[in-house]
ROLUM-865102 format. One record per residue (C-alpha): residue in one letter; x, y, z. Coordinates in steps of 0.5 Angstrom, whole numbers, plus 500, padded with zeros to 3 digits. Layout:
BEGIN
AXYZ ...
This chain:
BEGIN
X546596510 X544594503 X549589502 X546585509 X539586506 X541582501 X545577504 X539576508 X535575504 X540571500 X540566505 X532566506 X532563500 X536558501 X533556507 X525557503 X529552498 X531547502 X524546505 X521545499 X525540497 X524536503 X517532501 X513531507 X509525508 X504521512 X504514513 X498510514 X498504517 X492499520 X492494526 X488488529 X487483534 X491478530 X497482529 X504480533 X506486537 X514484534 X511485527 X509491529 X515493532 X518491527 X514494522 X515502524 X522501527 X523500518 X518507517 X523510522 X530508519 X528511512 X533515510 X527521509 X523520516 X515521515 X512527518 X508523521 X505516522 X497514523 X496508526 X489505525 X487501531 X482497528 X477494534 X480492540 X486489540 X490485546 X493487552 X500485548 X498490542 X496495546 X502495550 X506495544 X503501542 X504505548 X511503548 X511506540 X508512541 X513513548 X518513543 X516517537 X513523539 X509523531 X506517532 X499518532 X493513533 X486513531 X482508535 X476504532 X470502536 X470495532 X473492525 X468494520 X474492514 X480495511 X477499507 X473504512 X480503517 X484507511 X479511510 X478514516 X486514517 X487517511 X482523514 X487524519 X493525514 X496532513 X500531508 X498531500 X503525500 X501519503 X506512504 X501506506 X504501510 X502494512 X503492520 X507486519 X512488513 X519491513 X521497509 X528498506 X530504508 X531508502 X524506500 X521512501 X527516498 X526512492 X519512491 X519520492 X524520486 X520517482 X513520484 X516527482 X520526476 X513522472 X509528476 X506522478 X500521483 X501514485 X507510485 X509502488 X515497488 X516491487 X516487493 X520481496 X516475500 X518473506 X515468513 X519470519 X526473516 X527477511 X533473510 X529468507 X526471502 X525467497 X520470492 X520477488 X512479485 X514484480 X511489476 X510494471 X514499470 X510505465 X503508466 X501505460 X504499461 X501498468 X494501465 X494495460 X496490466 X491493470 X485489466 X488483468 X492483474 X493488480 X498493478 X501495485 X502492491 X499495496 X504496502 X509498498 X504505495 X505511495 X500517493 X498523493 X492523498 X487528493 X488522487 X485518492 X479523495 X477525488 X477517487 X472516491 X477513496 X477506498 X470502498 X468495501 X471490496 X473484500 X480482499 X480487493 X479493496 X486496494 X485494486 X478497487 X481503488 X487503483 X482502477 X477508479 X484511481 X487509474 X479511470 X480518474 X486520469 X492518476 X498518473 X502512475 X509509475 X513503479 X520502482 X524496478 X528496485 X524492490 X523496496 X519492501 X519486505 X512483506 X511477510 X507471508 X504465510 X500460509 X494463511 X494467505 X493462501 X488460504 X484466504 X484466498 X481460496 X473457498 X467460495 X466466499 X472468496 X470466489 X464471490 X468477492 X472476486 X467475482 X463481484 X470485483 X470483477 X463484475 X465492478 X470494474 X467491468 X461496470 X466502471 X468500463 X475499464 X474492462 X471489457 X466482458 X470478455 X477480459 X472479465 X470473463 X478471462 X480473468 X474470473 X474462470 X482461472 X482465478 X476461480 X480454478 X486456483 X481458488 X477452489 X484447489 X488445496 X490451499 X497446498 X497446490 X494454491 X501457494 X505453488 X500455482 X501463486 X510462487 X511458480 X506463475 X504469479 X510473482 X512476475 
């Protein structure tokens, strides 16, 4: 009798074992009316291709949507009974999308995701890897650009690898790339989660993140398609985009992680390359901002 009792329970701790090892993760997504309904096929087909598959999926549908995105999204969640959708009134910002599908997260680790890109199927695997051995709370990748295939990738937008190097290039660039972040979701809460920082609502968060004490590590291995086009460099020229770039900049300098010099560094060339042709604007961005 006690021979079995500890066979038992032998094998009750191998089992505990295994499933402390297998990570949990959410993966938050948000969508809106001008997204392709392909793209986000796409998008969550790659989330359900990894080699470690999610716990869950939580799909913001910021505001309404069109009848093809809706459709789109009945059929996904048909398909993948984990698929979960949190419905927004209307679009009130990124930010307070995020927020609110981040409230709908259960589990610590979160892997964010945007509607249009394409995930390598051993992204989160790797990226877990990683989160683990530098006891990291958030970590990121660098990202490979593409316009309608991913075979035609053409630019790579690398990062900083260490903590202390992405502590250091944080004052002058985004350390992360966004759709390619994982990170513990209380790292995130104790930050104070995202604010309304147009087009910077990401980097925001990741200096108050980076301010707070959060540990932080990058792939060198790119592990993300993300689809680009012209649009993007368009949104990121004109006045309105100057002002919030300014006011960004004016935010993190009165958070103390840069000093008035670096602000006023950073905000003079950034201002020049958004009031070029959006023509110019996308060369400036391929030749000088991808390393």
């Amino acid at each position: 009798m006690g021979k079995i009792t500890f066979y038992v329970c032998e094998v009750n701790c191998i089992l505990n074992e295994k499933i402390e090892n297998i990570a949990q993760y959410s993966v938050l997504m948000s969508v809106y009316e001008n997204e392709k309904a392909q793209n986000l096929k796409d998008s969550i087909q790659s989330i359900y291709s990894q080699t470690l598959l999610p716990y869950e999926v939580i799909l913001v549908l910021d505001g309404k949507l069109t009848d093809e995105l809706y459709n789109a999204v009945d059929f996904l969640k048909n398909k993948y009974s984990n698929l979960k959708t949190v419905a927004l009134d209307e679009n009130i910002g990124l930010w307070h999308a995020l927020n609110v599908g981040l409230a709908h997260c259960e589990c610590e680790i979160v892997a964010r995701m945007d509607s249009d890109d394409i995930a390598v199927n051993t992204r989160i695997e790797e990226q877990l890897k990683l989160l683990k051995a530098q006891n990291a709370d958030i970590v990121s990748s660098p990202v490979m650009e593409f316009k309608e295939k991913t075979g035609d990738t053409n630019n790579i937008k690398d990062l900083p690898k260490t903590h202390n190097e992405i502590l250091n290039y944080a004052k002058k660039r985004n350390p992360f790339n966004h759709p390619a972040v994982i990170f513990k979701k209380s790292a995130v809460i104790n930050a104070g989660g995202y604010q309304n920082f147009p087009f910077f609502e990401d980097y925001e968060l990741f200096v108050r993140m980076l301010k707070n004490g959060a540990v932080s590590a990058n792939t060198q291995k790119p592990l993300l398609y993300m689809r680009v086009g012209e649009g993007m460099y368009k949104r990121r020229g004109g006045k309105e985009y100057t002002r919030h770039l300014y006011n960004f900049l004016k935010r993190i300098y009165s958070l103390g992680f840069i000093s008035k010099s670096r602000m006023i560094k950073s905000l003079i060339p950034r201002v020049a390359v958004s009031l070029m042709p959006s023509g110019l604007r996308k060369m400036v961005y391929n030749k000088f901002l991808r390393k």
